[in-house]
N, CA and C atoms of all chains as a GROMACS GRO file, in nm:
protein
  522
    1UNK      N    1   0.085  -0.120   0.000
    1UNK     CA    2   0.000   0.000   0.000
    1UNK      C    3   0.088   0.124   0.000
    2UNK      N    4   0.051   0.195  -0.046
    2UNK     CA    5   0.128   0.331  -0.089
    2UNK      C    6   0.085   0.460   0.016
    3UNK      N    7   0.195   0.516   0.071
    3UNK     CA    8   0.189   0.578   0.242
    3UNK      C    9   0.227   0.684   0.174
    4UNK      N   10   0.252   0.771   0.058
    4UNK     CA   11   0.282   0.934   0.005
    4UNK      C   12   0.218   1.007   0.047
    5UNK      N   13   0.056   1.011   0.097
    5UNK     CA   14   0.040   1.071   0.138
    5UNK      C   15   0.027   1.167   0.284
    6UNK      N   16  -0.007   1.291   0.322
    6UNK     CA   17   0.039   1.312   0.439
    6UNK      C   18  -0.091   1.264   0.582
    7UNK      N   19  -0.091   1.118   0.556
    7UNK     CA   20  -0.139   1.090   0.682
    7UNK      C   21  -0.133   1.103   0.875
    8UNK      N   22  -0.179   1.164   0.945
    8UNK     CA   23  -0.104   1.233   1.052
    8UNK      C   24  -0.086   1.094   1.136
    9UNK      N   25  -0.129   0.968   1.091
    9UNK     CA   26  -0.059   0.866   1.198
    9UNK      C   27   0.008   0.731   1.126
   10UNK      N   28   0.046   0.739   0.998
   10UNK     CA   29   0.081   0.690   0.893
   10UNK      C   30   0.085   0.526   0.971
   11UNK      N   31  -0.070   0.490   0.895
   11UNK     CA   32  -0.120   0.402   0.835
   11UNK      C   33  -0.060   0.266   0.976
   12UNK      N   34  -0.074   0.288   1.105
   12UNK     CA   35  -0.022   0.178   1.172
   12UNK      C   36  -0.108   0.029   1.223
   13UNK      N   37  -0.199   0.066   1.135
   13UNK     CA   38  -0.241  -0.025   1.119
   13UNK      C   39  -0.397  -0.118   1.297
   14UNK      N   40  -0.394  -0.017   1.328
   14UNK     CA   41  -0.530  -0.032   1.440
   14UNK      C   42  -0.655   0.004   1.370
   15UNK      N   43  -0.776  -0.128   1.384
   15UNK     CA   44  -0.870  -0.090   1.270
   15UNK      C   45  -0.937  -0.004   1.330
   16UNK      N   46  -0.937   0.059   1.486
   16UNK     CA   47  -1.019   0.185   1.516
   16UNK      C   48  -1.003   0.297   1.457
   17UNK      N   49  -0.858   0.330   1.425
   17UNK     CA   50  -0.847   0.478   1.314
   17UNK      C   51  -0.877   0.458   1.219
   18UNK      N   52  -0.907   0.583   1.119
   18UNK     CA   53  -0.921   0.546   0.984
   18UNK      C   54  -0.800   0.499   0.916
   19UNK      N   55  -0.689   0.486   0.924
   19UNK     CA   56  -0.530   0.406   0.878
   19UNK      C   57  -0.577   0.258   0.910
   20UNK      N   58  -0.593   0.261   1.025
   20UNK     CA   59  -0.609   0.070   1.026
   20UNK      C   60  -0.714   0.042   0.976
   21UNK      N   61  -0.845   0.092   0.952
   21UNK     CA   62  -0.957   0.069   0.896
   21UNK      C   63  -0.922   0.044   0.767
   22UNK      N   64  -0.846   0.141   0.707
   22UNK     CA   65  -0.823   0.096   0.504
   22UNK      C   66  -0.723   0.017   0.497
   23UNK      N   67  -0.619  -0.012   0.596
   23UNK     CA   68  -0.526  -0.168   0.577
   23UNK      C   69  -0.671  -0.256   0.549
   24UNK      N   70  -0.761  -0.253   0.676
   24UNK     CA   71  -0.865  -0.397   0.659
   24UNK      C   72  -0.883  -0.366   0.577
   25UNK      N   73  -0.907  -0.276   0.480
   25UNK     CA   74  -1.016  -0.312   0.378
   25UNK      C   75  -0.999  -0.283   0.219
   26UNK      N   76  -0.798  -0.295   0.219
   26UNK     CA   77  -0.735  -0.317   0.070
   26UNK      C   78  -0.786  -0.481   0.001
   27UNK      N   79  -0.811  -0.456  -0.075
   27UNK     CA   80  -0.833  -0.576  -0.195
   27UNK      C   81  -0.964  -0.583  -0.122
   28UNK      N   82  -1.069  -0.543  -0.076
   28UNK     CA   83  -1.182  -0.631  -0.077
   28UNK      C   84  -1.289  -0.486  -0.166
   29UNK      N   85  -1.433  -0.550  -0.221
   29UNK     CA   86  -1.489  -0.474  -0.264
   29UNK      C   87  -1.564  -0.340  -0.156
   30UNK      N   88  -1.516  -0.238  -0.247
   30UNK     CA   89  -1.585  -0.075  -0.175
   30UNK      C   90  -1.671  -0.026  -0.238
   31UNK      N   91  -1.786   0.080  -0.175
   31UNK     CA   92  -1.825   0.160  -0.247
   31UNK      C   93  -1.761   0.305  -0.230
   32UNK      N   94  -1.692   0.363  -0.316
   32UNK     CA   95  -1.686   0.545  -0.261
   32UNK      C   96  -1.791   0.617  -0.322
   33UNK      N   97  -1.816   0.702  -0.198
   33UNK     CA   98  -1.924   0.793  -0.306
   33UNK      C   99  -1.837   0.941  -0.273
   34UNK      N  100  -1.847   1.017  -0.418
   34UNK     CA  101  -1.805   1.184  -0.404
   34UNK      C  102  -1.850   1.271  -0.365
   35UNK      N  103  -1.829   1.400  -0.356
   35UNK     CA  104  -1.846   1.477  -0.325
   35UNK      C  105  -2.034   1.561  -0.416
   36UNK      N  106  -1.961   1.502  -0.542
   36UNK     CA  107  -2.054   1.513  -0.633
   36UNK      C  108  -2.227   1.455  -0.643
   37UNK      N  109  -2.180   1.326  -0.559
   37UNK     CA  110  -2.270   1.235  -0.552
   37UNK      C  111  -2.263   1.128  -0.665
   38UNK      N  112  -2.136   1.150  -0.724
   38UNK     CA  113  -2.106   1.019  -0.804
   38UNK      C  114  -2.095   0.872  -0.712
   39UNK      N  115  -2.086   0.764  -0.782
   39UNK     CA  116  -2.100   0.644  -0.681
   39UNK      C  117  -1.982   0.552  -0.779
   40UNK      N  118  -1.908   0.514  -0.722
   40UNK     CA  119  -1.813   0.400  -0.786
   40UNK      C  120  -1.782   0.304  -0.678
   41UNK      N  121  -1.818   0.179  -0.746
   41UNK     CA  122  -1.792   0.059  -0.685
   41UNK      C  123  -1.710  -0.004  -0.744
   42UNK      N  124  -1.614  -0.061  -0.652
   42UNK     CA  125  -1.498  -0.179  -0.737
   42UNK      C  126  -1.395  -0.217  -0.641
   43UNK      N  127  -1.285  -0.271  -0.664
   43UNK     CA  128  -1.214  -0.363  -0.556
   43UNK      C  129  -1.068  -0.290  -0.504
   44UNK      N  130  -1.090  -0.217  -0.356
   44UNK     CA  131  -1.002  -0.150  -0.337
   44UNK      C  132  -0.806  -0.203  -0.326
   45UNK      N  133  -0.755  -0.138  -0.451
   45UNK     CA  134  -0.596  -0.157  -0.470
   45UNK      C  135  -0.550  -0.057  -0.394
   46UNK      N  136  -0.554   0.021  -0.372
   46UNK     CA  137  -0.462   0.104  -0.256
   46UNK      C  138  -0.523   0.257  -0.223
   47UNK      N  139  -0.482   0.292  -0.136
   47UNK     CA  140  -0.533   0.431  -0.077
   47UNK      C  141  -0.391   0.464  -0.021
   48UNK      N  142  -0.395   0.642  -0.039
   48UNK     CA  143  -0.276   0.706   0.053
   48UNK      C  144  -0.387   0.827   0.182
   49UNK      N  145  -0.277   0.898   0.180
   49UNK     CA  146  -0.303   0.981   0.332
   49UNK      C  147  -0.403   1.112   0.279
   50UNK      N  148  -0.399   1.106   0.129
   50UNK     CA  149  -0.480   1.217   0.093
   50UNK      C  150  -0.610   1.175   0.078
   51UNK      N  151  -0.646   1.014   0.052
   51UNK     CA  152  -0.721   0.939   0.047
   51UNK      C  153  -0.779   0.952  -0.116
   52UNK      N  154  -0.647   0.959  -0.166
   52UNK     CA  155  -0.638   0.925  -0.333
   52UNK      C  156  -0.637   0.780  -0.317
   53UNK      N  157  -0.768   0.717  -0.436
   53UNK     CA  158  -0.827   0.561  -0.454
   53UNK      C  159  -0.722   0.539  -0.544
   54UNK      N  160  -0.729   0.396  -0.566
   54UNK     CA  161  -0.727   0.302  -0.676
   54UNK      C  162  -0.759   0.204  -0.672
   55UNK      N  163  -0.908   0.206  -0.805
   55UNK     CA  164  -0.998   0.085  -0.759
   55UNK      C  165  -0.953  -0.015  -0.877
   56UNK      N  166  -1.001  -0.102  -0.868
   56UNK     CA  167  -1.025  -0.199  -1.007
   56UNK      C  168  -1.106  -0.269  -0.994
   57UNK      N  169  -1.176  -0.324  -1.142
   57UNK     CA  170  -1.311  -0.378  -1.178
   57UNK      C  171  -1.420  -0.231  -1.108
   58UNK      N  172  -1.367  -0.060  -1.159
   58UNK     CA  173  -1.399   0.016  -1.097
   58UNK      C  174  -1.572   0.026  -1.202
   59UNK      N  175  -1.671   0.089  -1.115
   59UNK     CA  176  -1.758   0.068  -1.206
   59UNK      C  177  -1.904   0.215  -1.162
   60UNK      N  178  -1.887   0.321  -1.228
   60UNK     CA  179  -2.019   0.383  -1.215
   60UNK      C  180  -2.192   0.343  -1.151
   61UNK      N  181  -2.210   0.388  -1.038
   61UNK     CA  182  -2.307   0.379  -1.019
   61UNK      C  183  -2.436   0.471  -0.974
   62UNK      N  184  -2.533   0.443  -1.079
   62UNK     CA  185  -2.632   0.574  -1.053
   62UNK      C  186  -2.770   0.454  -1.062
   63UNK      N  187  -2.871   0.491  -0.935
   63UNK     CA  188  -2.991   0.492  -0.921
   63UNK      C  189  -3.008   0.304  -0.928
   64UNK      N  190  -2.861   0.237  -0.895
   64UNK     CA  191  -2.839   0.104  -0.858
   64UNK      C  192  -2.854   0.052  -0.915
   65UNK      N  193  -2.795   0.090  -1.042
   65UNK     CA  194  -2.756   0.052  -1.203
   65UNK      C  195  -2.578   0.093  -1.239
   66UNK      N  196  -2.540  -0.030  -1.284
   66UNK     CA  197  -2.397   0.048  -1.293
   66UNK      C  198  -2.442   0.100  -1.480
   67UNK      N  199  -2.354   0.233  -1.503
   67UNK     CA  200  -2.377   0.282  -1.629
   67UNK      C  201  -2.285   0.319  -1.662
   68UNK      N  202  -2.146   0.299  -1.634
   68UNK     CA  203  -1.995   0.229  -1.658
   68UNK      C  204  -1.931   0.161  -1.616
   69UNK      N  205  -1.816   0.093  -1.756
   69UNK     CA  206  -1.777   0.055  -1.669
   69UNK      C  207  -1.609   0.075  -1.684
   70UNK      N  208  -1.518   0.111  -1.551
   70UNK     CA  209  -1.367   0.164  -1.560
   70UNK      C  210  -1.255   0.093  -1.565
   71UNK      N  211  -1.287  -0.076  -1.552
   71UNK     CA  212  -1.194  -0.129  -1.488
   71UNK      C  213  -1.066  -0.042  -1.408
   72UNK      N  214  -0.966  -0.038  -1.442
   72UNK     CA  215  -0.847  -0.023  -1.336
   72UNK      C  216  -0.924   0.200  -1.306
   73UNK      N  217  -0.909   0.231  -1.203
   73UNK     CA  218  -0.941   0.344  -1.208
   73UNK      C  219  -0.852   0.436  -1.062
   74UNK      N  220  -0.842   0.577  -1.079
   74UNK     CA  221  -0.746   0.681  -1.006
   74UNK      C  222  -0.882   0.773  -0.925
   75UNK      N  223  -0.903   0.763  -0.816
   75UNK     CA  224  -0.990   0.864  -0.785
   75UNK      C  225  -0.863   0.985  -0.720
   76UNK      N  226  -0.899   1.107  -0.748
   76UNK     CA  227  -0.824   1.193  -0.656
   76UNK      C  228  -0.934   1.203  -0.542
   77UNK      N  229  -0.816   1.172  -0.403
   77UNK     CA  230  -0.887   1.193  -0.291
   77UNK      C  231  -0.979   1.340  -0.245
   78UNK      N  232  -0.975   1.408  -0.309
   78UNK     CA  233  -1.017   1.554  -0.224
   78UNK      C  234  -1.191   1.539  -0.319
   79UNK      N  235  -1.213   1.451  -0.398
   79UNK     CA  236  -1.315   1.441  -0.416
   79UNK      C  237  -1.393   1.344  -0.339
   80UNK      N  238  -1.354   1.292  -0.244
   80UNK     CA  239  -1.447   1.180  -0.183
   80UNK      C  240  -1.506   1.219  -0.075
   81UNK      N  241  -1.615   1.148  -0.048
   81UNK     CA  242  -1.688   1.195   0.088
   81UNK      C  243  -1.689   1.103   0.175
   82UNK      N  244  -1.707   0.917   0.120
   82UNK     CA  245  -1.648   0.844   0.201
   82UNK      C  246  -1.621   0.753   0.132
   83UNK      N  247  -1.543   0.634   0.190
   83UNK     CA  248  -1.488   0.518   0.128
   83UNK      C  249  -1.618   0.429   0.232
   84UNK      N  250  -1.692   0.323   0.195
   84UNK     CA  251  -1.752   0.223   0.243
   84UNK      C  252  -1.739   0.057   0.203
   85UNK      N  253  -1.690   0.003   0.283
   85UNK     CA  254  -1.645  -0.174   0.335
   85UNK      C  255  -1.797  -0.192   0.200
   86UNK      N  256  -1.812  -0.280   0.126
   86UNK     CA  257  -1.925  -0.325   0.071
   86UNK      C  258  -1.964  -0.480   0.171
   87UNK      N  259  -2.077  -0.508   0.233
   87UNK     CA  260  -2.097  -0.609   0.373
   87UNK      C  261  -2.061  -0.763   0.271
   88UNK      N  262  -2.082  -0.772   0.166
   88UNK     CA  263  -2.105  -0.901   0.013
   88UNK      C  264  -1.956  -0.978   0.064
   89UNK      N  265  -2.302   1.325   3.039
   89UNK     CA  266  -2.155   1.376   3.015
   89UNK      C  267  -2.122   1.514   3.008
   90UNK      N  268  -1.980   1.531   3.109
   90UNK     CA  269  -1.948   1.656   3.176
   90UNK      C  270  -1.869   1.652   3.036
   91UNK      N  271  -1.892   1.821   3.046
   91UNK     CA  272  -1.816   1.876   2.888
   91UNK      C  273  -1.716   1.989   2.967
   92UNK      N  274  -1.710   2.019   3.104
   92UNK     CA  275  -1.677   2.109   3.146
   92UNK      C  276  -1.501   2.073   3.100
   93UNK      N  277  -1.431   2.220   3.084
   93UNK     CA  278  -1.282   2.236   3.014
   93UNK      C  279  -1.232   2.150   2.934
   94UNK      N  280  -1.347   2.076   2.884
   94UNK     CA  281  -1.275   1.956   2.732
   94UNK      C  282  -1.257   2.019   2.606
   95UNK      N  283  -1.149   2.003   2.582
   95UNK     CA  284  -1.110   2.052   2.393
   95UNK      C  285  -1.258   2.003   2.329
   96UNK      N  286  -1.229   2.057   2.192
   96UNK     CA  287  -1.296   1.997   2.114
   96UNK      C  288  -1.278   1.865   2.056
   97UNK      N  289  -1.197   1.823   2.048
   97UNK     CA  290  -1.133   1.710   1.993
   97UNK      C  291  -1.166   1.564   2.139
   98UNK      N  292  -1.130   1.611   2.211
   98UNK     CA  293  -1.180   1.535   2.350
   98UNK      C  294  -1.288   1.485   2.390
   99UNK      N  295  -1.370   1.586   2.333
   99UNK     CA  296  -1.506   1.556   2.336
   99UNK      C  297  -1.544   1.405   2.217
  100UNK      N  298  -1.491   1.458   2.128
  100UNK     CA  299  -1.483   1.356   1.996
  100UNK      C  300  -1.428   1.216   2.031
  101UNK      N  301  -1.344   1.227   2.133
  101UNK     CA  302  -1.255   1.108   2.181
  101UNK      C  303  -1.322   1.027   2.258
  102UNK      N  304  -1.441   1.102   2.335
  102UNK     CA  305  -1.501   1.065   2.431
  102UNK      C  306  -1.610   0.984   2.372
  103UNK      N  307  -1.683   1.028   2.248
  103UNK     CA  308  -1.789   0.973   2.137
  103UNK      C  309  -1.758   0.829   2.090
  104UNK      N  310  -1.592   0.779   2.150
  104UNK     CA  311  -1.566   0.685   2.067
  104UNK      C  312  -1.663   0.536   2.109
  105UNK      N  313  -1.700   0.489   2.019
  105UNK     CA  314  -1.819   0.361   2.064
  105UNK      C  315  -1.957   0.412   2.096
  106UNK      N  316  -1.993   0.513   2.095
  106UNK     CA  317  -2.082   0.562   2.092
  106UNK      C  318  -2.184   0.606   1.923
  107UNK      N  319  -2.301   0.599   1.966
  107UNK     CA  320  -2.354   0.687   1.823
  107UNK      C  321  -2.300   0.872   1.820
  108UNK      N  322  -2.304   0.862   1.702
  108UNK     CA  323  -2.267   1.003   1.674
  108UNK      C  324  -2.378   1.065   1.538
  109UNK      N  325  -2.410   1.180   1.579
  109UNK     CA  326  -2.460   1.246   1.448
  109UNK      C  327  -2.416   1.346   1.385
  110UNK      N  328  -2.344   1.330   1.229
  110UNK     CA  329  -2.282   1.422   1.170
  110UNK      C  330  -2.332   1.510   1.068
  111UNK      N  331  -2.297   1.650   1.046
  111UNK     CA  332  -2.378   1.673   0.923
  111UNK      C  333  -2.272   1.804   0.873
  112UNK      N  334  -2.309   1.751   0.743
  112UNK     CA  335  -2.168   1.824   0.661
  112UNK      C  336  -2.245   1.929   0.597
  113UNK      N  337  -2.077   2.001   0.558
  113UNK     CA  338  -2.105   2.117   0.478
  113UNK      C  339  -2.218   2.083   0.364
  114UNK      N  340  -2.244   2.051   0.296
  114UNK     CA  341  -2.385   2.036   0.202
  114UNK      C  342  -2.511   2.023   0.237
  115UNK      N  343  -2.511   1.975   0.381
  115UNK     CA  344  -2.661   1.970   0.426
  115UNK      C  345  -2.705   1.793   0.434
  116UNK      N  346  -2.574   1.721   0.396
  116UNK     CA  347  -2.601   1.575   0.413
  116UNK      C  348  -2.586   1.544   0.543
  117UNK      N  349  -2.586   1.422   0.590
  117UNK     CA  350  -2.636   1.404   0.737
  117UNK      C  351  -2.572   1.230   0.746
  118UNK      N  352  -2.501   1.213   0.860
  118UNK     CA  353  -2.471   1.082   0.933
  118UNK      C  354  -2.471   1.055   1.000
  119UNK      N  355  -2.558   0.937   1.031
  119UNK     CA  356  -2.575   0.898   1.179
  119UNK      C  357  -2.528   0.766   1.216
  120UNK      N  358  -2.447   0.758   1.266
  120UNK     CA  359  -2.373   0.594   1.290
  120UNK      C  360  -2.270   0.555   1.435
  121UNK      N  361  -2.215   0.464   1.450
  121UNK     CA  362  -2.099   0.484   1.575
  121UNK      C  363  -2.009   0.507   1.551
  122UNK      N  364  -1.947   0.592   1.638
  122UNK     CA  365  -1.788   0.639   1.592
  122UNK      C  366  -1.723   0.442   1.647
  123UNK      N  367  -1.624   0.485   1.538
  123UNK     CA  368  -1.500   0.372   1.575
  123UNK      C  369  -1.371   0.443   1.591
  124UNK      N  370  -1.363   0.516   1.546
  124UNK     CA  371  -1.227   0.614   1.562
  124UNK      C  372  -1.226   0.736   1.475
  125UNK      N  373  -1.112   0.790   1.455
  125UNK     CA  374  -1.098   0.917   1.379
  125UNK      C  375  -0.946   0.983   1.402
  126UNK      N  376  -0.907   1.074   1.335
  126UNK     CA  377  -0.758   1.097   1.342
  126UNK      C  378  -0.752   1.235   1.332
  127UNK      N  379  -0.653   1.335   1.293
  127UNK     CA  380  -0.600   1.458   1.339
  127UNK      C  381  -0.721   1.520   1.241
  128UNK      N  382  -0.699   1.510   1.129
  128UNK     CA  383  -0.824   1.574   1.052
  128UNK      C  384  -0.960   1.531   1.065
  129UNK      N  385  -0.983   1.493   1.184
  129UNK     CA  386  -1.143   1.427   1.196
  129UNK      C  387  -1.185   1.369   1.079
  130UNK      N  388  -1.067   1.288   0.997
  130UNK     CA  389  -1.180   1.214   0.895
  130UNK      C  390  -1.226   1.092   1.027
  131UNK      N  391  -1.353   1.026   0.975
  131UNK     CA  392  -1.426   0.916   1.086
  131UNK      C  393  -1.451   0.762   1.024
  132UNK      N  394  -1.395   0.677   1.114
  132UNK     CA  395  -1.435   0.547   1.101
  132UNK      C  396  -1.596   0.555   1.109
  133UNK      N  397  -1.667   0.496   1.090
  133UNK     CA  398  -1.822   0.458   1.156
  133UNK      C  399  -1.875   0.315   1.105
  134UNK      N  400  -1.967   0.278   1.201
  134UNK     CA  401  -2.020   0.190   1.183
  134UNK      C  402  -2.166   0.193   1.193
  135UNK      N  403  -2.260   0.090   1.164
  135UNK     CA  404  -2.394   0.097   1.114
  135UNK      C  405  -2.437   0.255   1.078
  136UNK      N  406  -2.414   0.296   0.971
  136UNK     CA  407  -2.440   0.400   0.972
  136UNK      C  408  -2.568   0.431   0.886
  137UNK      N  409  -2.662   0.522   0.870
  137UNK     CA  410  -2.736   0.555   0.817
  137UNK      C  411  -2.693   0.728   0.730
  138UNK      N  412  -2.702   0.710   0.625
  138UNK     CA  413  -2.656   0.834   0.541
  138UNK      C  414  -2.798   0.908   0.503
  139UNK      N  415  -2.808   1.015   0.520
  139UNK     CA  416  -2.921   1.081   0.511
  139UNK      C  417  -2.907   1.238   0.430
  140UNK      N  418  -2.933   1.175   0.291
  140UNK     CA  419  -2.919   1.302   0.177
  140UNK      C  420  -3.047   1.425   0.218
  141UNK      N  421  -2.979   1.505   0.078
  141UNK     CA  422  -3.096   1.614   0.129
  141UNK      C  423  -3.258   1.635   0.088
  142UNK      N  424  -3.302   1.536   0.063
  142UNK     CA  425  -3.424   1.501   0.010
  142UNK      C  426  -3.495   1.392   0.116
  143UNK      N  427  -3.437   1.342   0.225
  143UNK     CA  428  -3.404   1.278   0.356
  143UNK      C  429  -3.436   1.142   0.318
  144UNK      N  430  -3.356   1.070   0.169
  144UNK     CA  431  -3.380   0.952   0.152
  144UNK      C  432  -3.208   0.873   0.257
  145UNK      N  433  -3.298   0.814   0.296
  145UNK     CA  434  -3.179   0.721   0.429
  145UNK      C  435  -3.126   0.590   0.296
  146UNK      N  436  -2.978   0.566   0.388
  146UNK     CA  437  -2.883   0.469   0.280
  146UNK      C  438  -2.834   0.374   0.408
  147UNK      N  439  -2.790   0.282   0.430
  147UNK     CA  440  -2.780   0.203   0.501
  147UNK      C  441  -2.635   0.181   0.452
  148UNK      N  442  -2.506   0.191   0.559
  148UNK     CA  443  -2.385   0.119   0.521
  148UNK      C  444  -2.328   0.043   0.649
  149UNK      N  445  -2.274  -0.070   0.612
  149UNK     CA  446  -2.228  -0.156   0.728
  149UNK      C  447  -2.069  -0.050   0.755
  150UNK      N  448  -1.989  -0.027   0.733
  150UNK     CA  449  -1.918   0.071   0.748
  150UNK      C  450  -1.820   0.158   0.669
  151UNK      N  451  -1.798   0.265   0.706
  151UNK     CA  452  -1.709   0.386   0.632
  151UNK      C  453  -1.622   0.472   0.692
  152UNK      N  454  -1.557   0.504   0.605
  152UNK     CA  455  -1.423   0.612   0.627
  152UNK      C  456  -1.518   0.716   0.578
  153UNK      N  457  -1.542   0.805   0.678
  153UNK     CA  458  -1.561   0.971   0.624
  153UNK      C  459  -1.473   1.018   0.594
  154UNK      N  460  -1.461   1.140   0.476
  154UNK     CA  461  -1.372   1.212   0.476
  154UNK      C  462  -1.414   1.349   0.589
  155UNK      N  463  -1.273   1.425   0.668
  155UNK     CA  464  -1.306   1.486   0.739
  155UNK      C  465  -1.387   1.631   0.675
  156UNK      N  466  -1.290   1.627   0.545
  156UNK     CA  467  -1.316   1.770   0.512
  156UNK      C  468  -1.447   1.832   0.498
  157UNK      N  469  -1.541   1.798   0.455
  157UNK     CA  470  -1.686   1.820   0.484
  157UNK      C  471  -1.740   1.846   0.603
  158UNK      N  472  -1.713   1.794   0.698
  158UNK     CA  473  -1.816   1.810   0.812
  158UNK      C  474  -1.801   1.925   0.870
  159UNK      N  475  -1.922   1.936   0.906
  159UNK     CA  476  -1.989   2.053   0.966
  159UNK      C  477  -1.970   2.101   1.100
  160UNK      N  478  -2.046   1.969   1.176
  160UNK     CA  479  -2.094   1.946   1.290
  160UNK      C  480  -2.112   1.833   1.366
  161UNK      N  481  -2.054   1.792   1.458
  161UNK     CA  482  -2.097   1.641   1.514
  161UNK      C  483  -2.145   1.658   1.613
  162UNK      N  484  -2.288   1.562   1.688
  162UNK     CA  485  -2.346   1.610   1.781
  162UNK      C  486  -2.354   1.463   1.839
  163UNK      N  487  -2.269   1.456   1.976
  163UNK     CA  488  -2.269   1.306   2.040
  163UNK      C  489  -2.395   1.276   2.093
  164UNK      N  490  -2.416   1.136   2.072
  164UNK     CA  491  -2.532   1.093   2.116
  164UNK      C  492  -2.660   1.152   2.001
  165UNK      N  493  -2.611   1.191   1.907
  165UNK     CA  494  -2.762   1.268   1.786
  165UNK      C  495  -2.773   1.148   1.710
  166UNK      N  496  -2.930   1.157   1.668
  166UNK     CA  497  -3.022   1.008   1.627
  166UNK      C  498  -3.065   1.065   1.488
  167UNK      N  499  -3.030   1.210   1.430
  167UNK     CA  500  -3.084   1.238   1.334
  167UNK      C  501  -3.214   1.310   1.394
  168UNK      N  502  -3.250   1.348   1.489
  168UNK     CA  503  -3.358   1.431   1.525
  168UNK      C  504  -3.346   1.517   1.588
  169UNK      N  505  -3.428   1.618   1.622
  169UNK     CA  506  -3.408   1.780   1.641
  169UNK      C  507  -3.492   1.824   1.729
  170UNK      N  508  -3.542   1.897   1.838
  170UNK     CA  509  -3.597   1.975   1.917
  170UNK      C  510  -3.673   2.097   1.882
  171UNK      N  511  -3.768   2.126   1.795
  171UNK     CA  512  -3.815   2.277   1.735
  171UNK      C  513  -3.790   2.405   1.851
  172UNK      N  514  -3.746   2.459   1.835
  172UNK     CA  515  -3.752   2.575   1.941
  172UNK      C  516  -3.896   2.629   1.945
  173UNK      N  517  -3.969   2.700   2.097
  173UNK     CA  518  -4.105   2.718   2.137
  173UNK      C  519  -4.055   2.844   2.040
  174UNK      N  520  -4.186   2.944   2.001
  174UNK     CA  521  -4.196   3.072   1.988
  174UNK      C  522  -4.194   3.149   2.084
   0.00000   0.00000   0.00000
């Protein structure tokens, strides 16, 4: 996992912070939703401290229809509002 | 819970395992348990209920908030409000 960014407790890995929370939950499927209210679902490859994504099998979702699709994909973090564990 | 000479952040510390209700700069709304949180108040949560501004509720088993949005967190808030008398 990629630590560039400026996380203030770099990433030690306790799933009560948000650092140990996204160790648990590299490679399994997420939903992020933006700022925008865009929705992308797909299988989290890494996060940094800015909470810049990289998903794959990344995939548009509106009104619980996917209506793209991104495979490998770059979210810049300053657009997200949250990252969510998918329960599946 | 005594709030007397607690930071702000302390207070937040104190929320931990508890429900919390958040509501961000846009007027969106979260209500879930804190699990943790870090220098920029982004927030772990759990069972959370997301509540857009049209007040359709979303159900997530759990999330990383980002901090930068939020507004306001109100410990122990269920998503409901008190009208003030006239």
């Amino acid at each position: 996992m990629s630590t560039n960014g400026d996380s203030p407790e770099e990433f030690k890995g306790d799933s009560r912070d948000p650092s140990g929370f996204l160790s648990e939950i590299i490679g399994a499927p997420v939903t992020v939703k933006l700022n925008s209210g865009i929705i992308y679902k797909g299988d989290l490859q890494s996060v940094d401290g800015y909470m810049n994504i990289a998903l794959e099998r990344c995939e548009e979702v509106s009104e619980g229809k996917v209506i793209r699709r991104w495979g490998d994909a770059f979210v810049r973090g300053n657009n997200v509002t949250y990252i969510s564990a998918d329960s599946s | 819970m005594s709030v007397d000479n607690l930071l702000p952040l302390e207070l937040i510390d104190k929320c931990v395992g508890s429900q919390i209700w958040i509501l961000m700069n846009g007027g969106k709304e979260f209500v879930g348990t804190l699990i943790g949180f870090d220098d920029y108040v982004n927030m772990v949560l759990e069972d959370v209920t997301e509540i857009d501004l049209n007040s359709t509720r979303t159900k997530l088993p759990k999330i990383l908030l980002n901090g930068n949005n939020i507004c306001m967190m109100v410990p122990g808030g269920d998503g409901t409000w008190v009208e003030a008398e006239e």
